[in-house]
C-alpha positions in Angstrom: 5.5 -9.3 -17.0 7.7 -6.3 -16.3 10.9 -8.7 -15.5 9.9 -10.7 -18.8 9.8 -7.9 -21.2 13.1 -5.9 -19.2 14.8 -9.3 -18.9 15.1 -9.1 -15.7 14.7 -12.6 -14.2 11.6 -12.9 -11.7 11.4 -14.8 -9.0 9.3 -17.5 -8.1 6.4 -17.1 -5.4 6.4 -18.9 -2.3 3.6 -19.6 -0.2 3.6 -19.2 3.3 2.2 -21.6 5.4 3.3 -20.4 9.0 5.0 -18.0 10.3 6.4 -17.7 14.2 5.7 -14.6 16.4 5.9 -14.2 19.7 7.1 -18.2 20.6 3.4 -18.8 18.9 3.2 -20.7 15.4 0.2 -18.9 13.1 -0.9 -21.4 10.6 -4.2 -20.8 9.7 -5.3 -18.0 6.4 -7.4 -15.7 9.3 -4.5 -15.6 11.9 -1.9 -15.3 8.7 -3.9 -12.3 7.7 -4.3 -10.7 10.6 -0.8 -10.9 11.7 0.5 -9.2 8.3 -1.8 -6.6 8.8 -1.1 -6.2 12.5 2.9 -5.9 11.1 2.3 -3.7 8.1 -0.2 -1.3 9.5 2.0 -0.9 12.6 5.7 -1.1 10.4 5.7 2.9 10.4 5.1 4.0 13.4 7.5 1.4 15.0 10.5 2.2 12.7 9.5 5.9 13.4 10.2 5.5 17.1 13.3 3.9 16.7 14.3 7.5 14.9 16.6 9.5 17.7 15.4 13.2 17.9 18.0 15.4 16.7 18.4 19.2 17.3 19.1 20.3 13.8 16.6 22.9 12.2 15.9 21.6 8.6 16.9 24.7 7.1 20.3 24.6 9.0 21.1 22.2 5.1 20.0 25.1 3.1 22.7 27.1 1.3 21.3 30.5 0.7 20.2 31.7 -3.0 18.5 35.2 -4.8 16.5 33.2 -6.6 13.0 32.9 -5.9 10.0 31.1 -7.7 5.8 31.4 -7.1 2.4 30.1 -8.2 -0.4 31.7 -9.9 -3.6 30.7 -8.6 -5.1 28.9 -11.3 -8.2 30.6 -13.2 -11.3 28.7 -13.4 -11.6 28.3 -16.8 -8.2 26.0 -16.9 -9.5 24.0 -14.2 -12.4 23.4 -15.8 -10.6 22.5 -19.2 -8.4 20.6 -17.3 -11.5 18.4 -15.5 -13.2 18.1 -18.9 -9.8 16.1 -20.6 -9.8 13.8 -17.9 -10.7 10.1 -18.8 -13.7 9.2 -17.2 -12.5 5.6 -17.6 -9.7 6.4 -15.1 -11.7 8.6 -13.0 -14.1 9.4 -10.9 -17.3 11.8 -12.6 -18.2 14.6 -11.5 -22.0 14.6 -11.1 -23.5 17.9 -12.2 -20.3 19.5 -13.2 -21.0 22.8 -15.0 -18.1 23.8 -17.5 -20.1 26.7 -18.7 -17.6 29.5 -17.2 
């Protein structure tokens, strides 16, 4: 719908009906799933082995400044004001929430 209403053309599906992994041919819905999720929920970790370690200190890309910035600790009454305008159709309730601060 995005593509449609941006005019972006969209591409077509495709279905897959086998894929190859390790010289064996998966073909069937349980052993398709299962191997997606093997590779997606082990993608990460992989690709972050592959990073070289590096002796740089993060900070090292820092340029130095005079400016500095900080956070209030928000009162309790704005958090509550805050919880009460949230949509309970887009979120979770709060059972038992008092807002009587």
């Amino acid at each position: 719908m995005i593509n449609q209403l941006s005019s972006r053309s969209s591409k077509k599906s495709v279905n897959i009906s086998e894929i190859k992994t390790g010289g064996k041919v998966i073909n069937t819905l349980s052993e398709l799933a299962q191997t997606f999720n093997l590779h997606f929920s082990n993608i990460g970790q992989n690709l972050a082995a592959e990073i070289p370690n590096v002796n740089v200190v993060p900070e090292s890309y820092m340029k130095p400044t005079q400016h500095r910035f900080s956070l209030k600790a928000p009162t309790a009454s704005a958090v509550c004001k805050l919880l009460e305008n949230i949509n309970v159709r887009k979120a979770a309730v709060l059972k038992g929430f008092r807002t009587n601060y």
